[in-house]
N, C-alpha and C positions, 0 to 999 in steps of 0.2 A: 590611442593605445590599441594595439592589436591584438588582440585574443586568439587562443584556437580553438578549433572548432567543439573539442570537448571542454573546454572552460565556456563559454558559452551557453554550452547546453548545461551545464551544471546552473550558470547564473538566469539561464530561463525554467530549472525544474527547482530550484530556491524560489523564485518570484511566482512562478505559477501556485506550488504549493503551500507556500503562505498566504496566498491571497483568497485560495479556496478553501485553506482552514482555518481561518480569518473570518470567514462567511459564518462557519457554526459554530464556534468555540472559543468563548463561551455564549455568543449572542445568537444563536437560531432559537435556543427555546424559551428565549425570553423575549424576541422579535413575534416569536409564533403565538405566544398567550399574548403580549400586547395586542394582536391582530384577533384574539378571542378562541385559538388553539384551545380545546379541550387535551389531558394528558394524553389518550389514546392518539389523538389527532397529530400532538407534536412525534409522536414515536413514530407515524406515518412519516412524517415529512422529514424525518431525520437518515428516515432507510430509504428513501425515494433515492438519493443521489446514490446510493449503492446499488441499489437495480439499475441504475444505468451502466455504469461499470460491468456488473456480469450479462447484462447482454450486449453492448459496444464495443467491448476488449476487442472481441473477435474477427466483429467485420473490420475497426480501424487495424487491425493488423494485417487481415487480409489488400486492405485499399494501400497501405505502406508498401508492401510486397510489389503491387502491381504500377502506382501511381510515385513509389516514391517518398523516403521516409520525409523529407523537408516538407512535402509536400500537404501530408497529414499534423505535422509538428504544426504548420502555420494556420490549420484549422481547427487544433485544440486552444491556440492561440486567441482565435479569433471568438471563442464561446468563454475561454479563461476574463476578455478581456469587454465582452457584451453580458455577460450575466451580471455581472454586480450595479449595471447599471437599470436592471429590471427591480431590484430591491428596492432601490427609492421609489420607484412608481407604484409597489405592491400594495394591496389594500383590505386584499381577503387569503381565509388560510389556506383555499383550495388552489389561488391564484399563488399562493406561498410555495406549494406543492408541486405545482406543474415547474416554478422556475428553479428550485432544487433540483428536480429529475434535469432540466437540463444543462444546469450547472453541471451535472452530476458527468454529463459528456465529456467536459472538459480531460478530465483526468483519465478518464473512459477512452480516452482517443491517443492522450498526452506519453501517460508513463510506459506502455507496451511500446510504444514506435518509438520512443526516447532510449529506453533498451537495448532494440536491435540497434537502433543508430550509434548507440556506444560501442556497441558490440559489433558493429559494421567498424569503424574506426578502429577498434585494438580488437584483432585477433589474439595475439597472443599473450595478452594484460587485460583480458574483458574484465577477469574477476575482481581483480583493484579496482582498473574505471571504475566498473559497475557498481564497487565499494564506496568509492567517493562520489558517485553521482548519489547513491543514495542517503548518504552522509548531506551533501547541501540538501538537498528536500527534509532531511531528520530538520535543517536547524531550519529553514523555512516552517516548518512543521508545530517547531518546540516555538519559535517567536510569536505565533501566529495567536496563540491565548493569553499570550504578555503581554499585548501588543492589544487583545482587546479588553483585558479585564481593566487596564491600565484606561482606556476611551469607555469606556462604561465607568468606572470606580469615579473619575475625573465630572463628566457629562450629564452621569444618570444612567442605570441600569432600566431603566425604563420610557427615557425619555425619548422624542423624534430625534432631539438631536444627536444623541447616544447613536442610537440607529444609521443614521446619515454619515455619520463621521467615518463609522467602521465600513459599511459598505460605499462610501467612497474611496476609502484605502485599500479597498477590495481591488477597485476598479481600477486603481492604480496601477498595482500590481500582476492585475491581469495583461492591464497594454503593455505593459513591459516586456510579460512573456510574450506575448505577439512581436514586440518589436526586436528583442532577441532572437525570436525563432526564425523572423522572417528574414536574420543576419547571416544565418547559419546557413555554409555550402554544404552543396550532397557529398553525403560519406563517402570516402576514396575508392571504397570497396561496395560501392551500390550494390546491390542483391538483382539480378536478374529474373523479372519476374517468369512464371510459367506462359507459354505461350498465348493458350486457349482459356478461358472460363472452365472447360472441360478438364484440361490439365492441373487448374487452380485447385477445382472441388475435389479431383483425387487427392492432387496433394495435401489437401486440409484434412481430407477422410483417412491418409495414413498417420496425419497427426493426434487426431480426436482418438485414433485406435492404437496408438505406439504409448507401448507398457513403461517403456519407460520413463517416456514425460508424463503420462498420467502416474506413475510412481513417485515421480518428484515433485509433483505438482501436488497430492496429496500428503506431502513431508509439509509441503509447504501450506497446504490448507489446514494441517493440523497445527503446525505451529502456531497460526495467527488466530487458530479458535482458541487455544490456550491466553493469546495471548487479549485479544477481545472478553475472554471472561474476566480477566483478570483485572484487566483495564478497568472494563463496567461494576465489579462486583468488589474489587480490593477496596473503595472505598466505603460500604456498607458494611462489608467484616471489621473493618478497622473500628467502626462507631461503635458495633454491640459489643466490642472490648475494649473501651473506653481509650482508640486513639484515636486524636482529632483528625479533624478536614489538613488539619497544614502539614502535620507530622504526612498522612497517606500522600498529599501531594509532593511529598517529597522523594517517598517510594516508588510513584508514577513518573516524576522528572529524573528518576536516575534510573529508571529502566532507558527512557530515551536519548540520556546522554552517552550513557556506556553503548546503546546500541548506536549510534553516530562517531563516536570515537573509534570504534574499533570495527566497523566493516569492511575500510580500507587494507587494514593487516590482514584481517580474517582472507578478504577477497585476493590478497596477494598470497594468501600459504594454501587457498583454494588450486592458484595458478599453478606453485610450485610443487605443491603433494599431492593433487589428485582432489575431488568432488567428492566422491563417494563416502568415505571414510569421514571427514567433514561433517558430512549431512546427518552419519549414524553417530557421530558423538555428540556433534552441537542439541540433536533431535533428545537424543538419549539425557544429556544435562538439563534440559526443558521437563523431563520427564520426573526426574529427582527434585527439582524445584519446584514445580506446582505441586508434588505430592507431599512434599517437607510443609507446603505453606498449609494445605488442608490441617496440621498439627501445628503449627503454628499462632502465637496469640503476642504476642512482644515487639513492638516498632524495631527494634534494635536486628531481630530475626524476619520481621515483614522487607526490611532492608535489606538486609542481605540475599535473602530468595529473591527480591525485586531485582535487585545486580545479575545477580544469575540468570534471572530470566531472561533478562538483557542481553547477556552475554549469549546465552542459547539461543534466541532472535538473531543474533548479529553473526554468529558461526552457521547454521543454516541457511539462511536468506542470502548472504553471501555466497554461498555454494550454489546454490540450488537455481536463481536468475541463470549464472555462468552456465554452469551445467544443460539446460535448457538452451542456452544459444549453441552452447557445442554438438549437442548429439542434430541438432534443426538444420534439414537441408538451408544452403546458404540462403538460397532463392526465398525460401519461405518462413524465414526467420522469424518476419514482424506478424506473419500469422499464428506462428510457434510460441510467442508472447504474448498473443493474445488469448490463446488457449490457456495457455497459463495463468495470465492476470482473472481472466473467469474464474477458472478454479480456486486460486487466493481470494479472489472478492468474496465467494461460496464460504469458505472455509472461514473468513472475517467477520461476515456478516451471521453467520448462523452461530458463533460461540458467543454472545450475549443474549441470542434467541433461543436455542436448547439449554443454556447457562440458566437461564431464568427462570422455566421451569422446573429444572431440577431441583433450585432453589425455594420454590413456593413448596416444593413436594419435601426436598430431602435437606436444606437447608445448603450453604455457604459452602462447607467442607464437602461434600457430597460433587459439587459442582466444581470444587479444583483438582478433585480427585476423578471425577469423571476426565476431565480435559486432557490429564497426565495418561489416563489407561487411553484414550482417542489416537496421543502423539504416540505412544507406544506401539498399539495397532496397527500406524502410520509407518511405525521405522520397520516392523515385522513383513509388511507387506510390501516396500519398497525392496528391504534383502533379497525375497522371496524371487523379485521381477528384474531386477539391475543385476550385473555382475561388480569386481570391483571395480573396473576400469570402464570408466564412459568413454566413446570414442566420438571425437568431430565428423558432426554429418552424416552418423549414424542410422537414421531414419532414412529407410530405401531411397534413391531416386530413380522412382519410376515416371514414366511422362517426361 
């Protein structure tokens, strides 16, 4: 059976991304105490693979640009499909540590140049592709903790072989994305890199400083710091008002479904009505739903904001990916996504990190209602820099 080149990449960023969260969830911090992990120590080793993301987005986007997207796909492959074979050999926490940071590449290298490469392939449908490419990674994503609590619940939540099992199936899943990616021909509409090094680092220097990817890039880092508190923090609110671990699990799984079902339409009404407008209402419903949830105390309303917020994830994130390949000189696309993908990691990573203080100081509510004024700030200051209409290739070409 013949595949195309975008079904392919959909069925290498499914397998990639189940297999690397697969790797922590639910078993990294019960891998990491079996190994004698103190609590501080496991929070270490659970943010290690996110710093590699905000500092790797950038260069794998830039080496895609110059080298070639297949070219980078087949060496986030090649870390997707060797790290999990470092967990069975592992033996201490700090030795735990360094192979998370480079697990952490894999995706660091994989989802920016997977991006462009969609977005190389459909010009004028990036935003659906893009929609469904992120749609298979959602359900890679959503199997990946069934998939292990199911091998822990069965083996032993503590036992080697518990362990072994899952990071074999890690490792599975990794060669596969290798053996997918290394399937996949160069996009039809290959990106022509800049000539010189010289030429490269201006063109990355008018992207670091063009208003309005950093304007959409921070819609987008605010959405997912909302979306990281909530993640981390909706299952503690839920207990000191006496709803259980399975009822919030439920509120958690239908954030992820609703946002996998529906990025593909989002991403196709992105195509047909324009980014901008998108971005300021999807942003703006995110806003109304973490600050309803801060009053909030009832599963039956935890639920429903949970939908919602789903929904405003999957109406943003949609827009915003697209939007970013359109205004991105062609040539420098997969640098344009990596700039991006930094600033998402930033924006991900630091809403359960400033989330938490808030929380020790001003409690639960304090901390959803922080997030909701963050995205808000986000949409004000994006109006401020964007006009309504984003234009393709926007960003000068000079050099």
């Amino acid at each position: 059976m013949n595949l195309s080149p975008f079904k392919l990449m959909c069925a290498a960023g499914l397998f990639g991304i189940f297999s690397s969260t697969l790797s922590k969830s639910p078993v990294l911090p019960l891998f990491a105490v079996h190994l004698g992990a103190t609590a501080s120590e496991v929070g270490i080793i659970a943010a290690v693979s996110t710093l590699a993301g905000i500092v790797f987005s950038i260069p794998a986007g830039i080496l895609s640009d110059r080298f070639g997207r297949k070219t980078m796909l087949i060496a986030g492959g090649v870390v997707f499909a060797s790290a999990p074979a470092m967990y069975l050999f592992t033996s201490g926490v700090w030795q735990l540590a360094t192979i998370r940071f480079y697990h952490g590449l894999a995706t660091a290298i994989f989802m920016p140049v997977a991006m462009a490469y969609v977005s190389d392939l459909h010009e004028e449908s990036k935003g659906e592709k893009l929609g469904w490419f992120s749609t298979a990674t959602l359900l890679g994503r959503f199997m990946a903790p069934l998939t292990g609590g199911v091998l822990l619940g069965y083996l032993g939540s503590g036992s080697n072989m518990g362990f072994a099992a899952i990071y074999s199936l890690c490792l599975v899943g990794g060669a596969l994305t290798l053996v997918v990616s290394a399937k996949m021909p160069s996009a039809a509409s290959s990106p022509r890199a800049p000539k010189t090094l010289k030429h490269q680092r201006e063109g990355l220097m008018q992207l670091v400083s063009s208003g309005p990817l950093l304007a959409i890039g921070m819609v987008e880092a605010a959405v997912l710091y909302m979306y990281g508190t909530i993640e981390v923090f909706l299952p503690l609110y839920g207990l000191t008002h006496g709803i259980g671990a399975f009822a919030i699990g439920v509120c958690l799984a239908a954030q992820v479904i609703t946002l996998a079902a529906t990025k593909p339409v989002m991403g196709r009404l992105s195509d047909r009505h324009g980014r901008s407008g998108q971005i300021v209402w999807g942003a703006l419903l995110g806003v109304a739903a973490a600050a309803c949830m801060a009053a909030s105390e009832s599963f039956v309303l935890l639920l429903a904001l949970s939908i919602l917020i789903g929904l405003s994830l999957s109406i943003v994130t949609s827009a915003t990916s697209a939007a970013v390949a359109d205004i991105s000189r062609c040539e420098m696309r997969g640098s344009a996504m990596g700039v991006f993908g930094t600033i998402m990691d930033m924006g991900h990573s630091a809403g359960p990190l400033v989330s938490g203080m808030v929380v020790a100081f001003w409690g639960f509510k304090a901390a959803f209602m922080g997030s909701a004024i963050i995205l808000a700030l986000a949409v004000v200051s994006y109006k401020a820099v964007t006009t309504n209409q984003l234009d393709p290739c926007s960003i000068s070409e000079q050099g």
